[in-house]
N, C-alpha and C positions, 0 to 999 in steps of 0.2 A: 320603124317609126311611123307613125298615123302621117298621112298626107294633109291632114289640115286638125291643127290643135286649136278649139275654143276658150277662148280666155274670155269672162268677164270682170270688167273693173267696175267696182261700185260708185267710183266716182267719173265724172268724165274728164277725160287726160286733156295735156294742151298737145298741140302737135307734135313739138320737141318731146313729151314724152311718149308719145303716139308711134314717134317712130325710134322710140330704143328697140320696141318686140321685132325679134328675128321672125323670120321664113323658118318654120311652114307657120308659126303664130297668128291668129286672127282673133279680133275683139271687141267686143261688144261694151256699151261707154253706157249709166246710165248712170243718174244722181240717186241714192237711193237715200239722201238726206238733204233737207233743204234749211237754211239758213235765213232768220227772221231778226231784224237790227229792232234792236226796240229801244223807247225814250230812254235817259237817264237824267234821274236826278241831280239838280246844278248842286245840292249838295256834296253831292259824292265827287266832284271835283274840289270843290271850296272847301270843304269841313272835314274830309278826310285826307290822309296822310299825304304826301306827294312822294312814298319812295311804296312802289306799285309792281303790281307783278299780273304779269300775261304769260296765258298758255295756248292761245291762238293767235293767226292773225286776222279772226273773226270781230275779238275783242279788240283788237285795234282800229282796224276800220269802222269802227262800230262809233268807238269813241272821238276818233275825226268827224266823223258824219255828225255826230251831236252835240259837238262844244267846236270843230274848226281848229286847223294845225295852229293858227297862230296863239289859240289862249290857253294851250298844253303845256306846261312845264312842270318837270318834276327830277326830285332831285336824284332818285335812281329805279333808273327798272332793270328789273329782272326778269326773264322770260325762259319758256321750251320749247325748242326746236329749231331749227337753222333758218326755218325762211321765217319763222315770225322773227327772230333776230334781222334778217335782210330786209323787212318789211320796214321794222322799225328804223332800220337806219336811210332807207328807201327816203322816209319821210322826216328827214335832219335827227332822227331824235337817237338820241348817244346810250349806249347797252351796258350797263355795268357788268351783270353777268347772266352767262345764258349756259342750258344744260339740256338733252336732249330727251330728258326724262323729268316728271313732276316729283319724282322722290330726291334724286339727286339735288332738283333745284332748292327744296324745302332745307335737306339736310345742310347747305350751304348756307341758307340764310342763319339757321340758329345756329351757326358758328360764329356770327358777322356781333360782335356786343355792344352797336349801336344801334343793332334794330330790336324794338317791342312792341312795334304796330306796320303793321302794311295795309293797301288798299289793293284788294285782288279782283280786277274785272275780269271774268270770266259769263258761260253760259250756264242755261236754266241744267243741262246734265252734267255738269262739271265733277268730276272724279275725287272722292272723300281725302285722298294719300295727301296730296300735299297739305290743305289745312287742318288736316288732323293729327301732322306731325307740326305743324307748327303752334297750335294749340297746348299739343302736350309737352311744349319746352317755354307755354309761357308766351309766346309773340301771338299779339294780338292782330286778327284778319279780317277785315272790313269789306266783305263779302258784296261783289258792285253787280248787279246778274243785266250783261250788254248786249244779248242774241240769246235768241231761242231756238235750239233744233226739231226741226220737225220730222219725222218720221215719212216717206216717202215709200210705202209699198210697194212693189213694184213685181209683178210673176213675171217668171223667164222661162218661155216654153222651149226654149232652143236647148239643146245638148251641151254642156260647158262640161271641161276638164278641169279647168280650177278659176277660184276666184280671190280677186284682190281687195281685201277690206282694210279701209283705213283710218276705223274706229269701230269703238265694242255698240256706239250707236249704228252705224254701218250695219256690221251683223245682226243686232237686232233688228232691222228696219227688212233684211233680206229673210231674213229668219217668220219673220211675222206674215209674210207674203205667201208663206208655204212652198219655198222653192227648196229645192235638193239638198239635203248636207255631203250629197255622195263628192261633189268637187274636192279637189285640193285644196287649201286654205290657204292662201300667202297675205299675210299680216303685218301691217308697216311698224308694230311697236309690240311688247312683253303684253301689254294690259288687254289687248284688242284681240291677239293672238289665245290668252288666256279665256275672252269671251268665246272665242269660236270653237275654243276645246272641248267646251261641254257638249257639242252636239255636231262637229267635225273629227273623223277617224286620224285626218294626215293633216297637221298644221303646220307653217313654216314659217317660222317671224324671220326677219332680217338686221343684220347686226347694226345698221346704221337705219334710224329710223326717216327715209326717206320716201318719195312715192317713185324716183329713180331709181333706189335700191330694190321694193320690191320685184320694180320691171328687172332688173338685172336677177334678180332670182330667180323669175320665170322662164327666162332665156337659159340658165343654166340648166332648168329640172329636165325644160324640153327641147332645146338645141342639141 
């Protein structure tokens, strides 16, 4: 085994994630996408629906920042992933139902035969799947764009053995930089995993899409 294994994370970890990576593990933290809250319209709160669906919790913070916890009510959300669910409830507000994937989440809605309209705050690159299955059964998605992702370049002249992306913007963002596809890929979701394939050899998603779980795959490949 190498005496000292380089990991980069595309994003930068919190401490407690910082210190799941084992010995010999060392890692390099950079943002390689940056996150822009932009206005929204008071319609989009008042004239569209109040049963709402989140895929981040970018879009949530987004929308406290701009209208304020207290004049948020809505009669049901639905969201993806575990910590925007923790997010939302962080901040009183009650989860109907949560899925850890955007396809899963969409397929459950057109099962539900009171819903025909939602209101989806999301961002400016937000991924076709879910409202293009909910289009094609008929429920109507009122499309709210709450943050912009920006692309964050960033070249890495140091030696990496693998790296951690935890979006297909992510990879792109490292990809446009012109750094190496030779690393290992460990990928937090199916979608992000599937962007790094095209131009990474060895990709590895992880079956619970979290940025704990990736760290824990890491420590498997190379402990």
């Amino acid at each position: 085994m190498k005496s000292n294994i380089q990991i980069l994370s595309t994003k930068k970890l919190t401490d407690l994630q910082r210190n799941l990576l084992k010995h010999p593990l060392t890692i390099i933290e950079e943002d390689f996408i940056k996150i822009e809250y932009i206005d929204i319209p008071k319609e989009s709160l008042y004239d569209y629906p109040n049963t709402v669906i989140f895929t981040s919790q970018n879009a949530v913070k987004s929308i406290i920042k701009n209208f304020g916890r207290e004049n948020l009510i809505f009669e049901k959300i639905f969201c993806v992933g575990e910590k925007t669910k923790k997010y939302l409830e962080k901040n009183s507000f009650e989860v109907t139902y949560f899925t850890n994937y955007s396809k899963d989440l969409a397929n459950y809605i057109v099962n539900q035969k009171d819903i025909q309209e939602v209101t989806f705050y999301c961002g400016n690159s937000r991924l076709d799947e879910l409202p293009n299955i909910l289009y094609q059964n008929q429920i109507k998605s009122n499309e709210v764009v709450v943050y912009k992702t920006v692309l964050n370049q960033i070249e890495i002249k140091d030696i990496i053995d693998g790296v951690l992306f935890f979006s297909p913007s992510g990879v792109q963002s490292y990809l446009m930089a012109k750094n190496s596809v030779k690393p290992r890929a460990f990928c937090i979701g199916t979608t992000t995993a599937l962007s790094a394939s095209n131009f990474f050899a060895d990709v590895v998603v992880v079956d619970n899409p979290t940025i704990e779980d990736v760290i824990h795959k890491v420590n498997q490949y190379y402990v």
